[in-house]
Structure formats: structure tokens, C-alpha cells
Residue, then its C-alpha position, 0 to 999 in steps of 0.5 A: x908708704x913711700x915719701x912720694x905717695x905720702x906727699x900725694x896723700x898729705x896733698x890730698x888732705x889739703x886739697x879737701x881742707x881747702x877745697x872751692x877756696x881760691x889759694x896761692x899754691x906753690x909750684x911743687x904743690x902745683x905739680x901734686x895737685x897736677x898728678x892727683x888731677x890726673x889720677x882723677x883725685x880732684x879737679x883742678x882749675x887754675x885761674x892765674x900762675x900760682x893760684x887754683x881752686x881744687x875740688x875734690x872728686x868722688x874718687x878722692x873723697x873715697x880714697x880719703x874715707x878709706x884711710 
């Protein structure tokens, strides 16, 4: 596994550990979230700069279950 995908991954843990809560995200984080956002692993939505609440898709959910 690359140092990129595994970033992804280790976000991706994250994002189902926290997701529906309201967190301060970091901008490098941001950007993960926003590629897993695209690659349909979650849904983002961002209420003010530095701050989002994830939810993860079915898509995510299996990646993970795959793991």
C-alpha cells in the first residue's frame, strides 16, 4: 500500500470513528476528506473553514468491512 492510499485509508477510519460529530478538521486532513468525497467514500459537509461533519457512504462503509 502506498503512503498515499494509506493516508486515505487512515482517514477513512477516522471519518467512521467520527462521523455525524462536528469536528475541527485540518486543512491536510480537509483535502483527504475531499478526495474520499469524490471517490464516493463519504459525504462531506463543511459548515465553516476548518470545521465538517463526514458521513460515510455505503461505499466506505464496504471498503472498510473489506479490510
Amino acid at each position: 500500500m502506498s503512503n498515499l492510499e494509506l493516508n486515505l485509508h487512515n482517514t477513512l477510519i477516522f471519518a467512521s470513528e467520527n462521523e455525524g460529530i462536528l469536528r475541527v478538521v485540518k486543512s491536510e486532513r480537509m483535502s483527504e476528506f475531499r478526495e474520499l468525497e469524490r471517490a464516493g467514500y463519504i459525504e462531506l459537509d463543511q459548515k465553516a473553514t476548518g470545521m465538517a461533519i463526514v458521513y460515510m457512504t455505503d461505499r466506505g462503509r464496504e471498503y472498510l468491512e473489506n479490510q
